[in-house]
C-alpha positions as CSV (number, residue, x, y, z in Angstrom):
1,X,142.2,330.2,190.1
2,X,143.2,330.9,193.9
3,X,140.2,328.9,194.7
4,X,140.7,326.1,192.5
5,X,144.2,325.5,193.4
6,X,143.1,325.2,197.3
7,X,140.3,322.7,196.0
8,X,143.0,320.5,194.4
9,X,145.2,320.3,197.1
10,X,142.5,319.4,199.8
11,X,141.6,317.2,197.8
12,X,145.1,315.7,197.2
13,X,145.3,316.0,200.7
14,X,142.2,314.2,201.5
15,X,142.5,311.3,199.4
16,X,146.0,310.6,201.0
17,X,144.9,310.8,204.7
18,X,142.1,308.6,203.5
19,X,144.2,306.2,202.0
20,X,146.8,306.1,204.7
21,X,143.9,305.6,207.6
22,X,142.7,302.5,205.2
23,X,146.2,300.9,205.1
24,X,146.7,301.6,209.1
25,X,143.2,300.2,209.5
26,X,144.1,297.3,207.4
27,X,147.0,296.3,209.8
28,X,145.2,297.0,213.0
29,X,143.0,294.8,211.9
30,X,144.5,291.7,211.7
31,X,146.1,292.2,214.9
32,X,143.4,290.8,217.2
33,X,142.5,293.6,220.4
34,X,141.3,296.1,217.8
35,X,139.0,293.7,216.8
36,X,137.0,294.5,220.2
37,X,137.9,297.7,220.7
38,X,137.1,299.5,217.4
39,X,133.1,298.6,217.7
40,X,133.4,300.4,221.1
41,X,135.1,303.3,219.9
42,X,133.0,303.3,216.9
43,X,129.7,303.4,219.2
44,X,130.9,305.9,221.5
45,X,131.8,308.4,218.3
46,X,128.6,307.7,216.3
């Protein structure tokens, strides 16, 4: 049960990081420097 309720709540926890990182993505998108940074950035980390 200990297990399960830790499994629920990274997983709570996960989908809301995800989902705040895709709405701050959203607006740094349409503001027009990330559009040249965030391929660099992107390179660099993969």
């Amino acid at each position: 049960m200990n297990k399960l309720g830790l499994a629920v709540v990274l997983l709570i926890f996960g989908a809301t990081a995800a989902l705040i990182a895709f709405i701050v993505y959203t607006i740094l998108w349409n503001s027009s420097p990330i559009q040249d940074v965030l391929p660099m950035i992107l390179r660099w980390l993969l």
